[in-house]
Each structure stands twice: as C-alpha cells, then as structure tokens.
C-alpha positions in Angstrom: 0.0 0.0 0.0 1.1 3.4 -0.7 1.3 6.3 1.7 -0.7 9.1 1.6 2.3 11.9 0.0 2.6 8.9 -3.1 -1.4 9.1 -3.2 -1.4 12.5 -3.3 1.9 12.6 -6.0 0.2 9.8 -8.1 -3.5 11.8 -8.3 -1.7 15.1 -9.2 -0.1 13.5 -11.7 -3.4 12.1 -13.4 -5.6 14.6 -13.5 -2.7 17.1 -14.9 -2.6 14.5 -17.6 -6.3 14.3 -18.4 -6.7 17.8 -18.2 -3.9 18.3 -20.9 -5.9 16.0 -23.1 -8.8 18.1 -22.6 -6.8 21.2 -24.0 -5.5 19.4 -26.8 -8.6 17.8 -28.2 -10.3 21.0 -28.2 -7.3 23.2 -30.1 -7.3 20.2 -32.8 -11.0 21.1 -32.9 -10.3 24.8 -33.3 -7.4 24.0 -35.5 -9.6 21.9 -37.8 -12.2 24.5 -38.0 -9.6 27.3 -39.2 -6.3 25.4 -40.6 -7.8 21.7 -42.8 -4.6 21.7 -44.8 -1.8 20.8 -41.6 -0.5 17.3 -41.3 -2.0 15.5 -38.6 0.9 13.0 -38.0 3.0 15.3 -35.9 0.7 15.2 -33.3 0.3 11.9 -32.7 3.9 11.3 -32.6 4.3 14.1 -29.8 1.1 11.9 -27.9 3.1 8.7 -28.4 6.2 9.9 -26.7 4.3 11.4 -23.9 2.6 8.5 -23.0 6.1 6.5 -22.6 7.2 9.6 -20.6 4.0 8.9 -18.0 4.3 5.3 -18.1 8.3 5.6 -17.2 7.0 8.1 -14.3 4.2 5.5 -13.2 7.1 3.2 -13.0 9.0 4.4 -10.8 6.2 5.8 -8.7 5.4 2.0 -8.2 9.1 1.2 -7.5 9.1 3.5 -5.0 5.9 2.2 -3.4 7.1 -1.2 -3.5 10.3 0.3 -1.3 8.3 2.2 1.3 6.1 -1.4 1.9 8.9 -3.4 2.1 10.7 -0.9 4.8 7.4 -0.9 6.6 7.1 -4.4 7.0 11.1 -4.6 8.4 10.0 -1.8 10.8 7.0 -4.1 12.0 8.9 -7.2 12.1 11.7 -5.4 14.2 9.4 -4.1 16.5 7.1 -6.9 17.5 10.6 -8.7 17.9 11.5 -6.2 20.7 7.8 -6.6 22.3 8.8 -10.3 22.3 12.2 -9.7 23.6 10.4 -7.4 26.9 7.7 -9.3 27.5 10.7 -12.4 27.8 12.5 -10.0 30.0 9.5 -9.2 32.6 9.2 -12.8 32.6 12.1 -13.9 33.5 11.9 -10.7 35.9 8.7 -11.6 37.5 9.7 -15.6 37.8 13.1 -14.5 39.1 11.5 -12.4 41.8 8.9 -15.0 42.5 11.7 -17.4 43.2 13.0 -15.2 45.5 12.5 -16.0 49.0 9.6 -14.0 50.8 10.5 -13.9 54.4 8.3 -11.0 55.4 4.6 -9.7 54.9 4.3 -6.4 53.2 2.9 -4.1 56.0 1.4 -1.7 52.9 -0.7 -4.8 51.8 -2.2 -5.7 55.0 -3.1 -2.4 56.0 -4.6 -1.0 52.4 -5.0 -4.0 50.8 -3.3 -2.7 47.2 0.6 -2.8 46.2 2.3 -0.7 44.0 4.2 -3.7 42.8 2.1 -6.3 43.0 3.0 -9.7 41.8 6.7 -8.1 41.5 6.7 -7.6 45.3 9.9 -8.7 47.5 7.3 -9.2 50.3 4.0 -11.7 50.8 0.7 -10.9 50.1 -0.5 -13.9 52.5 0.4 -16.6 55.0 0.4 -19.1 52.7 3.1 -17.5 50.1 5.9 -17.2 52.7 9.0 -19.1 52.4 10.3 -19.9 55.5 12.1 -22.7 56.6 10.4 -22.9 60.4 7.0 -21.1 60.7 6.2 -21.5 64.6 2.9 -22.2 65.5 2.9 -19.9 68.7 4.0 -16.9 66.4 0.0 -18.1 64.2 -1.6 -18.0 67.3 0.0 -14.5 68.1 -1.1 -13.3 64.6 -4.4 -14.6 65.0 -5.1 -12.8 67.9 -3.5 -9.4 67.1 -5.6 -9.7 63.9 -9.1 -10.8 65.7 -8.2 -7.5 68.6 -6.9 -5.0 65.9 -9.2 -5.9 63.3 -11.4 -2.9 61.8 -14.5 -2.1 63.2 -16.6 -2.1 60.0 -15.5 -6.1 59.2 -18.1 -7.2 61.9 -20.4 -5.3 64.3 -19.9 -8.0 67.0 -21.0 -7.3 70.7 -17.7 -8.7 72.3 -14.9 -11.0 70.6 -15.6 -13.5 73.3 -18.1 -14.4 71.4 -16.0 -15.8 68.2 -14.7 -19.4 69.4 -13.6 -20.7 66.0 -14.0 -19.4 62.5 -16.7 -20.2 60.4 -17.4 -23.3 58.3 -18.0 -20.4 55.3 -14.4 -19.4 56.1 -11.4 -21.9 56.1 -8.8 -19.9 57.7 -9.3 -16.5 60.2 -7.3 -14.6 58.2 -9.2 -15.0 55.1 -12.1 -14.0 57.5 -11.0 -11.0 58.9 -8.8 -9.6 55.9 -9.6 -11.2 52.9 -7.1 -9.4 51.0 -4.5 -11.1 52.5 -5.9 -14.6 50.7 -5.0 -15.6 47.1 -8.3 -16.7 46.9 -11.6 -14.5 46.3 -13.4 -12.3 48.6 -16.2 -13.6 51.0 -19.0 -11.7 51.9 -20.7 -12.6 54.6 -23.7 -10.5 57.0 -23.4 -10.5 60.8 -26.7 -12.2 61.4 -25.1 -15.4 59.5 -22.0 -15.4 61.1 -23.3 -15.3 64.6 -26.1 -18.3 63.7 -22.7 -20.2 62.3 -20.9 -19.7 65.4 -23.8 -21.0 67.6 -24.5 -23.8 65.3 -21.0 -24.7 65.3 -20.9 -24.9 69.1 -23.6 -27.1 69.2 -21.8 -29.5 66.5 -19.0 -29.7 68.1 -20.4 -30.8 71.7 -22.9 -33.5 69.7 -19.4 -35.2 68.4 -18.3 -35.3 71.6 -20.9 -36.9 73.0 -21.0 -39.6 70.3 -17.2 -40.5 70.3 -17.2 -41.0 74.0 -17.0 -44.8 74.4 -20.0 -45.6 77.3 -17.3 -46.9 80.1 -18.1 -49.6 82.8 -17.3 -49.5 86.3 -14.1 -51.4 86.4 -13.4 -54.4 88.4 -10.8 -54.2 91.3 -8.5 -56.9 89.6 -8.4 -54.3 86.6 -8.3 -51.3 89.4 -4.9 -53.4 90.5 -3.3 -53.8 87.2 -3.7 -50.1 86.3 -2.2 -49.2 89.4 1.0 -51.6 89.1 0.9 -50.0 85.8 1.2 -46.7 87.1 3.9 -47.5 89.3 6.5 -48.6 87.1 5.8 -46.1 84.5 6.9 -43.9 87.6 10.0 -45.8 88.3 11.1 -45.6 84.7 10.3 -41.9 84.8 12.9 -41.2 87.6 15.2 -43.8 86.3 15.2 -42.2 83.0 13.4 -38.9 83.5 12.5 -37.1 80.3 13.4 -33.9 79.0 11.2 -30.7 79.9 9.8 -29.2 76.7 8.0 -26.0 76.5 5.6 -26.0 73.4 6.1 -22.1 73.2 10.0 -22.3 74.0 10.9 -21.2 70.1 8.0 -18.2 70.0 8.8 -15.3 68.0 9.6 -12.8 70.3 10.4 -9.6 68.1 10.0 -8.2 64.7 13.7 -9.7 63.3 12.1 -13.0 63.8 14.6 -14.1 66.6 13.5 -16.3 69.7 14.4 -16.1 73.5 17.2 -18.2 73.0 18.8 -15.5 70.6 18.3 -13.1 72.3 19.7 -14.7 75.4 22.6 -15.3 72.8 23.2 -12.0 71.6 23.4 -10.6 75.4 25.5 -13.3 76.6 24.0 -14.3 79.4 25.0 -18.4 79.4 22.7 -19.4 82.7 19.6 -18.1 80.3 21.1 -20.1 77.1 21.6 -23.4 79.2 18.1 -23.5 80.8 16.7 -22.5 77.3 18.5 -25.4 75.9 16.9 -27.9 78.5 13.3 -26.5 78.1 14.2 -27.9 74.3 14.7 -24.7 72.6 16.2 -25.3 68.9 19.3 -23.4 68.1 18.7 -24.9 64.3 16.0 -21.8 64.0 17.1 -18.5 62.2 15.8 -15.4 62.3 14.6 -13.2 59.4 18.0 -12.1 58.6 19.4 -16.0 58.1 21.1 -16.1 61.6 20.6 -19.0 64.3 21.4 -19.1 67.9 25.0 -20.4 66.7 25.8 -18.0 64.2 25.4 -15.3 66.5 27.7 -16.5 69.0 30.4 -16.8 66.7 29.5 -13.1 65.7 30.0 -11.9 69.1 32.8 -14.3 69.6 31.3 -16.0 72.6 32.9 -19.5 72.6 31.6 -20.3 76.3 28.1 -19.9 75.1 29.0 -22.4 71.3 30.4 -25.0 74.0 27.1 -24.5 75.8 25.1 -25.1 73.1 27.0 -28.3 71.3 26.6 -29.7 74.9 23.3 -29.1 76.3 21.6 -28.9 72.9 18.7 -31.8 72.5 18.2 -30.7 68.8 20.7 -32.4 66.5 23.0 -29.9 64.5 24.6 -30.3 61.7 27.5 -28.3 62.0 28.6 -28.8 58.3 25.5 -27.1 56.8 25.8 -24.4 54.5 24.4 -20.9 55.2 23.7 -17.7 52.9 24.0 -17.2 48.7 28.3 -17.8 50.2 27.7 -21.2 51.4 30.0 -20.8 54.6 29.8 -23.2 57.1 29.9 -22.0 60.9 34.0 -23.2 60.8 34.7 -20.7 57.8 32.8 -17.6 59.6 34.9 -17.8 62.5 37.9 -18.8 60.1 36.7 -15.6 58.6 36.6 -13.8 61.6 40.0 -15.1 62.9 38.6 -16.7 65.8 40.8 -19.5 66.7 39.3 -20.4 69.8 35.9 -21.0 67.7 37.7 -23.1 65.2 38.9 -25.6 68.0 36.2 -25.7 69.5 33.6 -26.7 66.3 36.9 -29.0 65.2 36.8 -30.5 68.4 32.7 -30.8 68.2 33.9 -32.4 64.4 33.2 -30.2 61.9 34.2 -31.0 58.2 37.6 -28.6 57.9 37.3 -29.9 53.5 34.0 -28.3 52.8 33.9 -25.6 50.6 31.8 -22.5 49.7 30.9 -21.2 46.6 34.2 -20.2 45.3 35.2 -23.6 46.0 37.2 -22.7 49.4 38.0 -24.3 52.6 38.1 -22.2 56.0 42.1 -22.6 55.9 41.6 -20.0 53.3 40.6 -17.8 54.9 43.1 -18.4 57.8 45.9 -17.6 55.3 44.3 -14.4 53.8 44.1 -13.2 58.2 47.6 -14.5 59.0 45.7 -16.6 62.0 48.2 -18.7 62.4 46.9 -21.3 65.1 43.8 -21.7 63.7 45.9 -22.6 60.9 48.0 -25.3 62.4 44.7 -26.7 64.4 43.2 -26.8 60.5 46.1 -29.1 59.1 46.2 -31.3 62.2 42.4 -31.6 61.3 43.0 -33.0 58.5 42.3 -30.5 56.0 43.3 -31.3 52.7 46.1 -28.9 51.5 45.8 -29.6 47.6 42.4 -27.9 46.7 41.9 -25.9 43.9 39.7 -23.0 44.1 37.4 -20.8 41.4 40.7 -19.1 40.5 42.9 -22.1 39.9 45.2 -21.6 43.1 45.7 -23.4 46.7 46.2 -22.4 50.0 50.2 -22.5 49.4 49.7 -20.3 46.4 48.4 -17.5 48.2 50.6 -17.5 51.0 53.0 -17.2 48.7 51.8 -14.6 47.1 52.2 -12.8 50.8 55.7 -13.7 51.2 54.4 -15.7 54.5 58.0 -18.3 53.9 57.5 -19.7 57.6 54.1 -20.2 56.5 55.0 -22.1 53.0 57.6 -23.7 54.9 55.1 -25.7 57.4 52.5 -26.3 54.5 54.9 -28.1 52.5 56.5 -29.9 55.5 52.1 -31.3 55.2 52.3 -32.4 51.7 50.7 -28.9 50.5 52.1 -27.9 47.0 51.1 -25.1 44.2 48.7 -25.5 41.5 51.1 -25.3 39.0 53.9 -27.3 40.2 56.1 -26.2 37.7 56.5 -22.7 39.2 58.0 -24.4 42.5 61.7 -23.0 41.9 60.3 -19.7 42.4 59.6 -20.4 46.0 62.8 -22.2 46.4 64.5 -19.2 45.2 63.0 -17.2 48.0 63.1 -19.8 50.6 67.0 -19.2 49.8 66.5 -15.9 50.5 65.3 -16.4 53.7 67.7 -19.1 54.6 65.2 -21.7 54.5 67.3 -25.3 53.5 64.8 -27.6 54.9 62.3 -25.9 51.8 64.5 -26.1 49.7 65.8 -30.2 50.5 62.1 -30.5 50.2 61.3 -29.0 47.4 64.6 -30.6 45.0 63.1 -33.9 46.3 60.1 -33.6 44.1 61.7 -32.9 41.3 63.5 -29.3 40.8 66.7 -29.2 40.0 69.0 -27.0 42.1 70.9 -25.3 39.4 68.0 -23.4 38.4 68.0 -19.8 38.1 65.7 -16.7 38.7 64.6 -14.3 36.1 67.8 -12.2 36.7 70.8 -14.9 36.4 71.0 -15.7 39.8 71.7 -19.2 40.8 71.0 -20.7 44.8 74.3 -20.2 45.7 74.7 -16.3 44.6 71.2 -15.6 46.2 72.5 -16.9 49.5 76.1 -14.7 49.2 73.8 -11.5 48.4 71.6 -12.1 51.3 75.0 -12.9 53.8 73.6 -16.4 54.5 77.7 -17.6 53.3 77.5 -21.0 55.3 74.3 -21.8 53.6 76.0 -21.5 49.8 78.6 -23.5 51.5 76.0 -26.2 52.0 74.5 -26.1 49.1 77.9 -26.5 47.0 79.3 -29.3 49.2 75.5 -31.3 49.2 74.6 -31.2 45.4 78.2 -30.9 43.9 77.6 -27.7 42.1 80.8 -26.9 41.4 79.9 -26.2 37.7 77.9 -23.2 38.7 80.8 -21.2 40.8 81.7 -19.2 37.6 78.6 -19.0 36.4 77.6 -15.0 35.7 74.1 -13.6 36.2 73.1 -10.8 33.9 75.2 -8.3 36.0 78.1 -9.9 35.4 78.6 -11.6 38.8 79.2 -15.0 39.9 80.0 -16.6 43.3 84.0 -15.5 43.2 83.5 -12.2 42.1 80.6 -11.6 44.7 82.3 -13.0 47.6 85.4 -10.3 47.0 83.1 -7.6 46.5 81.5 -8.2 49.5 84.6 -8.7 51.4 84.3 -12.9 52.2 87.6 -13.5 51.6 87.2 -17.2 53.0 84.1 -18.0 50.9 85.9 -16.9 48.3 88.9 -19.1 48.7 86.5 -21.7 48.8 84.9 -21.2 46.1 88.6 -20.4 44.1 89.8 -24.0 45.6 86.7 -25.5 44.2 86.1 -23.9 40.9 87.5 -26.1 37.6 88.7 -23.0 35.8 88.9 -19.6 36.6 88.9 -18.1 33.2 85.7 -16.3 33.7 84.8 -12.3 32.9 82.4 -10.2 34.1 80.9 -7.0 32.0 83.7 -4.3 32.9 86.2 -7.4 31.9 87.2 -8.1 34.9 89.5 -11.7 35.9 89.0 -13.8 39.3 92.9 -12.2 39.2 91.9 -8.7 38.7 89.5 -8.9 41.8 92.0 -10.6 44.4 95.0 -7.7 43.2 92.3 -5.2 43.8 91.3 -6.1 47.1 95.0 -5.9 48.5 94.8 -9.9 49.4 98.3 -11.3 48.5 96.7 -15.2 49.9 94.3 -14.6 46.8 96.6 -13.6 44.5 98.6 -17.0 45.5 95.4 -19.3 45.4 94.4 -17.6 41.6 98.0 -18.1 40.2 98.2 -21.8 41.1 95.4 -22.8 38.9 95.9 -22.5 35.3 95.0 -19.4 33.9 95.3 -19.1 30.2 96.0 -15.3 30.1 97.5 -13.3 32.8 98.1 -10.1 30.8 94.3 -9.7 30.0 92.9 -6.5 30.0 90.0 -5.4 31.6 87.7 -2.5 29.7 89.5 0.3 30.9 93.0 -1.4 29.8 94.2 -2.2 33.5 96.0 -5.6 33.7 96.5 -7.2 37.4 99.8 -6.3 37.7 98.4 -2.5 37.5 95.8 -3.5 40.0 98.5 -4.5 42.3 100.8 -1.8 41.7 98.2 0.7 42.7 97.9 -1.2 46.1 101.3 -1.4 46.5 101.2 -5.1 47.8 104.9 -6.6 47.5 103.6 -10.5 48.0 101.2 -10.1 45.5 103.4 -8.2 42.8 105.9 -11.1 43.5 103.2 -13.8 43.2 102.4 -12.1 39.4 105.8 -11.8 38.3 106.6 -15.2 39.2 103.9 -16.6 37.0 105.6 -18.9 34.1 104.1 -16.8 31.4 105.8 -13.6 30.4 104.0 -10.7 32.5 104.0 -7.8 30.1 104.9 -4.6 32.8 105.3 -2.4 29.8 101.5 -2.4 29.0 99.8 0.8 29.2 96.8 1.5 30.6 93.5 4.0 29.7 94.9 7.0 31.7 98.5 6.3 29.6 100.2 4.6 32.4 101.9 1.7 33.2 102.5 -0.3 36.4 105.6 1.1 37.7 104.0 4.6 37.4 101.5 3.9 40.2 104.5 2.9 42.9 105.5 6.0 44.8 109.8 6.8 43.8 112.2 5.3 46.2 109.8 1.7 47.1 110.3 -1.8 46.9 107.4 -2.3 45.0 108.4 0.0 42.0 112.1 -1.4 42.4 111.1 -5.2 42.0 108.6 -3.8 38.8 112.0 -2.2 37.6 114.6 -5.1 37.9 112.0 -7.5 36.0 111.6 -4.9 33.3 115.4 -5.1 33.3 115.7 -8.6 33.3 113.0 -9.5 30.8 115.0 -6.7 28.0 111.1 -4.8 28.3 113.3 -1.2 28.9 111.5 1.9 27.7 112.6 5.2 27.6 111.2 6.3 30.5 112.9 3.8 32.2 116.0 4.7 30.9 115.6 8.0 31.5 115.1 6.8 35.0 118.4 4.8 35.3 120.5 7.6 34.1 118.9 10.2 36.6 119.6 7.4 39.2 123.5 7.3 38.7 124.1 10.2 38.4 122.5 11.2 41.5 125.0 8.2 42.6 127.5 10.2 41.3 127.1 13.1 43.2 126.4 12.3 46.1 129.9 10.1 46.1 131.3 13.8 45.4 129.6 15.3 47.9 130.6 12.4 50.2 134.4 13.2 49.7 134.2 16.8 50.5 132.7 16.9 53.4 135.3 14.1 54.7 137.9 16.9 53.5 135.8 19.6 55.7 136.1 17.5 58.7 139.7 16.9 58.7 140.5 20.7 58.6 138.8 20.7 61.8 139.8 18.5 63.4 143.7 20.2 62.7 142.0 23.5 64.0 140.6 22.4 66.8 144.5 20.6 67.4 145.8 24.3 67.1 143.1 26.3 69.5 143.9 23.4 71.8 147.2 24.1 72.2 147.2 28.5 72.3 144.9 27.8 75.2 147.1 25.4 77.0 149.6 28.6 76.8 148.0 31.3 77.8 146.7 28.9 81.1 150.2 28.0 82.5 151.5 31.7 81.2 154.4 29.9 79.8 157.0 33.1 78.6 157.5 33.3 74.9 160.9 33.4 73.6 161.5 35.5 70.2 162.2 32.3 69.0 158.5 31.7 68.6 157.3 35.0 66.7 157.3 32.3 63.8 154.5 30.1 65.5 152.3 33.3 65.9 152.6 34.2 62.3 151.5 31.0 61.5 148.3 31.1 63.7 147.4 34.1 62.3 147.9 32.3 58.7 145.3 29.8 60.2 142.9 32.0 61.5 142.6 33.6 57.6 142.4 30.4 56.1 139.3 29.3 58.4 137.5 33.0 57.8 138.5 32.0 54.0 136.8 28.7 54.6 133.9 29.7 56.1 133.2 32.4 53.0 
C-alpha cells in the first residue's frame, strides 16, 4: 500500500494528464475548423512519446511504493521482535522475583490492601506464600489474635470477641475471614446475622461429636483397678530412672520483629545461665531469624565461645555443623575462620566439623586463615586433616596465596604437610625465596620432588649467589658441598657476577677461597672485563693472588675495559707478596702495557719503594726497557755520582777541623800555664794568624 504523500503525488499527476488532453482535443478542434490543410501525424507522434514519458513516471512511482512497503514491513517485524524480547525479560523478571525468598509480609498490603508492585513484590501478600524454613505455630496463634483485637470495626459489628470461638465453616482460615485481601483466593462476603447463627450452630456441632465418640465406660473391676495401678507405678519408676526432657511448646516463639526467639536473644546478650536453661526447656538453636542467623551464628559473631560450647553440649536438637548458610555457602567453621577466631575453630573441630567443605568459590576455612595470617587456627586446621591440595574458582591453593604474601615460615610448614602449588612447575620460584630467607629444609624439600637446584631466577641468579647476596655464606657453603655444584661457581648472572667475584666484593675473603679451591677453571669475565685475578690484586689480598695463580689461567696479561691488567691493580695497592706472586707466574708478564689514563704499572708505585724497584729489575731482566725507564736509570746514577762527590768533601771539611781544633787546643794550653814566649817563637804566631785567615776564608 502506498502512503498518503505517493497518493497524493500519483492523483496530481493524473488529473494534470487528463486535463492536458482536454486542452489538446479542443485546439485540434479549433485547429480543424480554421487550418484543414496541416499534417496531422506530428501530433500523434508528440502523444506517443508522452505516454512512454508517464508510463516511465508511473514506473518508478510504483518502484518507489514497493520500497516504502517493504521498509514498513522490516520496521514491524523489528518491532514486535522487541515486544517479544520485553515481555521475555518481565518474565524472567517476574519468575526470578517469585523465586525469590519471601520472608516477610508487606505491611502496605495488610493495611490497604493494594501494592504498587504487586505480583513483583519482594514481600508476601499472605500466609500461605511465605518461604520460611520454620514457621512456629505460637507466632500463628499470636497473629491470629493481634488480627481478631486489631481488626477494623466495620468487618463485623460484634457485641464482644468472646463471642467468636472458631472461625466459620463459610471461612477456612481466620485470616481470610477477617482480611480477605490477604488470601489468594476471592473475597467472602458474609452479613453479621449469619456469622453469629454459624458460630452457635457450630458450638452445638462440636459438643454433639463429643458426645458420640465417648466410648459408654463400665465400672471397672478391682482386679483391673490393681493392674492399672501396678501399671502406674513402674511407669513412675522408669520416669525417675530415665526422666525425660522438659519441653516447653512455646519455648521457640517469636519474640520480636527480626524474627529471633528467646534463646537468641539470650545469645546476643551473653547471658549463658539463660542459654543453658533454654536449651533444656528444648529450645532449637537450628531456628534463624529473618536475617538467616541462628542461635549459633550469632555466638560466633559476638565471639562468645563459652556460650557455642554450651550449646553443642546441652543442645537436644541435633546440629549439623557442616550445613551451608547464605548465597556464600559458609559453614559455621569458615565464619569464625573468617573472623580469625581460633578459639571458635577448636572448638567446632573438636565438636567435628568438616575442615574440606567448601563454599561457593570452592574454598575451605584454611583459606581464609591464610588471607588473616591466624596462624593457630591454621595449624589446628592441618592437624584436622584438611586437605592442602584444593583448587579454588581461580585455579590456586592455599600454598599459592601464601606465597603470594611472602608468609616463607608459612609455605615452609605447609609443604613440610604435603601442601604444594597448582602449577607445580613454578615451585623453583619459592625455592628461590626460601634461599633468601635461609630456609634449607624448603629447599631439601622441594629438589626432592623434582626441581633441579641449578635453576635460576629471572635475573641470572643461581641458589648459591642468592645466599652470598643475602650474607647467609654458610648456607652456599652447604648447598655446593651437598649437590656438587661446582659447575655453577663461575657461572655470571646478567650483572656480570658470579659466586668468586661476589664473595670479594662483599669482602668474604674465605668463601671466596673456597669457592677459588673449588672452581675447575677460573677463566671467567664479568661486564667491565674483569679476571678472578683482577679482583683478588684489587682487594690488596696477596693469599688470593697466590690461590688464583696456582690454577691454570690461560692469560694473565688480559685486559680489563678500561685497559688495566693485574699487575696494574696490584701496583696501585702497592702489595709486595702479590706483585711477586704475578711476576713469578711462568708466562711472560707484560709490565710495559699501558693502561686508559696512559700509564703503566711502575708509574703507580710511589719513587724510592720496593714495589716499583722489584717492577723495575724485571723490566730489566726480561729486556722490556722503555725510555722512560732509561731516562730513569740515568737520573739514578748520576744522582749516585754526586752524592759520592759530595761524600768526599765533606770528609775533607772535617779533617781541617779537626787540625783546628788541634791548634786552638794548644794557644789555650799557653795562655793557662802563662808559659813566657821566647823570640824564637814570633814564627809560630805568624803561623796562627795564617790559620785564622784560612778558616775565615773557609767559612766564606
């Protein structure tokens, strides 16, 4: 069908056509009339090709239409698929919310009788439609009677209620009586007059059966009189031999709005005297209150283990202590597991509760243990006999996620109990860290099922350089002697380092002559280039020096990256014993090479040592002179020289001196003893004087 615009378009269209035929018959008409001799041929050919020109239009007029229906009948199909599609959803709404538990009645029901949400609502609309596990027939009763006192005073213009015994035969149930819009079923209307002739009649029903089903008795003998009294007796005797419990019918009433009963609340206070004569009036701590909660569950909220001992003892009910509460499905062991109670978990593990049930993401209380760090609830869990291998919704154990908290004392016990990881292949990760912690025992453990102890973390590192970095030496000791891993001593990590090289850094100079006695070669280099004999120069430890040279090494000139050899290394130390311990190496030390700064060995000993002079005569011995060194020799001689010179004059100095001092010596001895002079003497005097200017001479 075509919508009303291609209507419209499509009538337009015709009418402009018949009208133009109109115009033209009449104008051949007048054309006739006035002009016979014109050809008429012209004109029909003009009328042929309009006609295609319409019929083209009509065409695609149609097309169209056929376009428009064909969208219109998608657009209806899509949409009564989408009323399909909602009414399925408010189905599946309205059966999902009927299968959801009703544990209350909906006050705005009962008091109007309409509900905005009717069928929808969370509440019940009636007794009958509740879901509850225990429905007490004290709390009816109580209902009943509320209902019947607070009823409306239009429902039935009674004198007194005392006068309503029993409901109605008209009416099943009281509630349906007094508030039909509680019932499911429909409304009863029903006048006063007939109610109260219903109740009478009923009355006098009731007392007729009565009288009908009482058996006409006979006086009894006195034989029978004996027997029921024996009888009697004994029952008695049994009684006090085996007296039976005191039950209260209306021990489990409903005492509040939440739904709880006496014993509950007696709970929740913690009053234990109430709780344990409760329990032996036959009070059921099975019951739960609106919420879900029973007598037990909230003395493990409130942590009251006196009062859960109370209950498991004195209780007549029978509990099932591995039931399953909630959407979680937690048992009472996992709340207090939960809760970190451990004196709750020994005491429902003592009362034997299931420690390998699980909830609904497929845990076990130990769980829960681990993720609180409760650690005695933990060990009285495994000495339970809780099953350590478990898996849970997330493809992990108990092991994995104390792992994942670093808890190593914790791993260390678990696995000691035959716990393990889900993936088993990822157990030299926790021997790596059990290393770190200088945990063995783990680690024994752990190469016992299987892992090879030459395994290494993600950076390099092998057992044995986790323990060195960590300072836990006696334990890489261990673990070389115990599994022979003397393969692995030069092995580097990505830094470079390996157990020798480590040990010197970190100044273990007898771990690191262990590990130099035990390595097979020691022909290793770390990133700067470094030797095992570059290391022990640098460190200024000659007994290192002496272990390295007595194993083969197949290059002792080799140069590290910034071109120092270890005979540099050791001259900048200026260790004698281990300068000797190089030189005397069978190979050919080269002492000429150079290093990155442009110096050589002998340049780093201080002038005038021994160390430079021992560098110096092997240089000289081995024919490796330089000029430097020659330059060197030369200075050194003829310093010699000099000072030889030097030497001779000032023996030369002292011996005029020593004939001076001869001289004053003797003028003094004169002029003391005032010896006379003689003119023979005037010589002697010159002479003194002669003396005297040589020595001011001198001292110029």
């Amino acid at each position: 069908m075509f919508d009303n615009k291609t209507h419209k378009r499509v009538g337009t269209i015709v009418n402009n056509v018949n009208n133009y035929y109109l115009e033209q018959e009449e104008k051949e008409r007048l054309l006739q009339a006035s002009m016979s001799n014109k050809k008429p041929q012209k004109k029909i050919i003009q009328k042929q090709v309009y006609m295609q020109h319409l019929e083209k239009r009509l065409n695609e007029i149609t097309a169209i239409g056929k376009e428009m229906r064909d969208i219109q009948a998608n657009q209806t199909q899509s949409k009564q698929k989408e009323m399909v599609k909602q009414l399925q959803m408010e189905t599946q709404i309205k059966d999902s919310k009927q299968q959801q538990k009703k544990l209350r009645l909906c006050k705005q029901f009962m008091q109007t009788g309409l509900c905005r949400n009717k069928d929808t609502c969370k509440y019940a609309h009636s007794i009958q439609t509740l879901d509850t596990e225990y429905f007490p027939q004290s709390w009816v009763n109580h209902f009943k009677r509320n209902m019947i006192l607070n009823r409306p005073q239009s429902a039935v213009n009674l004198k007194s209620v005392s006068q309503i015994t029993s409901p109605p035969k008209a009416v099943d149930n009281i509630f349906n009586f007094f508030y039909p819009s509680l019932s499911n079923e429909k409304k009863v209307t029903i006048s006063p007059q007939t109610q109260i002739f219903t109740i009478n009649q009923n009355k006098q029903n009731q007392q007729e059966q009565q009288l009908q089903q009482t058996p006409q008795v006979k006086n009894p003998s006195n034989s029978e009189r004996i027997k029921q009294f024996l009888t009697r007796v004994q029952s008695a005797k049994i009684q006090k031999q085996n007296p039976k419990p005191i039950q209260d019918p209306n021990i489990d009433k409903v005492i509040n709005q939440k739904g709880r009963t006496m014993l509950m609340e007696a709970v929740i206070q913690g009053n234990i005297e109430a709780v344990r004569n409760f329990l032996q009036l036959g009070a059921n701590p099975n019951l739960t209150d609106w919420k879900g909660d029973n007598s037990i569950i909230h003395a493990i909220k409130k942590n009251f283990n006196d009062i859960l001992g109370v209950i498991l003892d004195t209780s007549q009910k029978y509990i099932n202590l591995n039931n399953r509460f909630f959407t979680n499905k937690v048992t009472y062991l996992m709340m207090a597991a939960k809760l970190s109670q451990s004196d709750m978990v020994k005491t429902l593990l003592a009362a034997k509760a299931d420690p390998n049930i699980t909830d609904e993401a497929n845990r076990t209380a130990i769980f829960y243990c681990i993720f609180n760090n409760d650690l005695e609830s933990i060990y009285d869990l495994v000495e339970g006999g809780t099953n350590l291998t478990i898996v849970d919704d997330r493809k992990k154990t108990c092991v994995d996620y104390a792992f994942q908290r670093n808890q190593i004392d914790l791993i260390n016990y678990l696995f000691s109990k035959g716990g393990a990881l889900a993936d088993t292949t990822q157990h030299h990760k926790i021997m790596f860290l059990a290393v770190q912690n200088n945990k063995l025992g783990l680690v024994y453990e752990l190469i016992k099922r299987g892992n090879s102890p030459m395994s290494v973390d993600e950076n390099g590192n092998n057992l044995m350089l986790l323990a060195i970095k960590h300072q836990y030496y006696d334990s890489a000791i261990e673990l070389c002697q115990d599994y022979s891993l003397n393969n692995i001593i030069t092995q580097n990590n990505k830094q470079g380092e390996n157990c020798i090289f480590l040990s010197i850094k970190e100044q273990a100079y007898q771990l690191a002559k262990f590990f130099i006695r035990q390595a097979k070669s020691l022909d290793c280099v770390d990133n700067e280039g470094k030797t095992a004999l570059i290391y022990a120069a640098e460190s200024n430890q000659d007994d290192l020096v002496e272990l390295v040279m007595q194993k083969d090494i197949q290059d002792i000139n080799k140069q590290d990256k910034k071109m120092g050899t270890a005979l540099i290394y050791a001259a900048k130390t200026e260790n004698i014993l281990s300068i000797e311990h190089i030189l005397k190496c069978k190979q050919t030390v080269k002492a000429y090479l150079v290093d990155f700064y442009g110096k050589k060995a002998r340049h780093y000993c201080q002038n005038k040592t021994a160390a430079k002079r021992i560098i110096n005569r092997y240089m000289i011995d081995q024919g490796q002179l330089s000029e430097s060194l020659i330059k060197g020799l030369l200075n050194f001689l003829l310093l010699q020289f000099l000072f030889i010179i030097l030497n001779l004059r000032d023996i030369i100095k002292l011996i005029i001196i020593k004939e001076m001092e001869e001289e004053e010596d003797y003028l003094n001895k004169q002029m003391l003893f005032k010896i006379k002079t003689i003119p023979q003497h005037d010589s002697h005097d010159q002479k003194f004087k002669k003396v005297k200017q040589n020595q001011q001479q001198y001292q110029s």
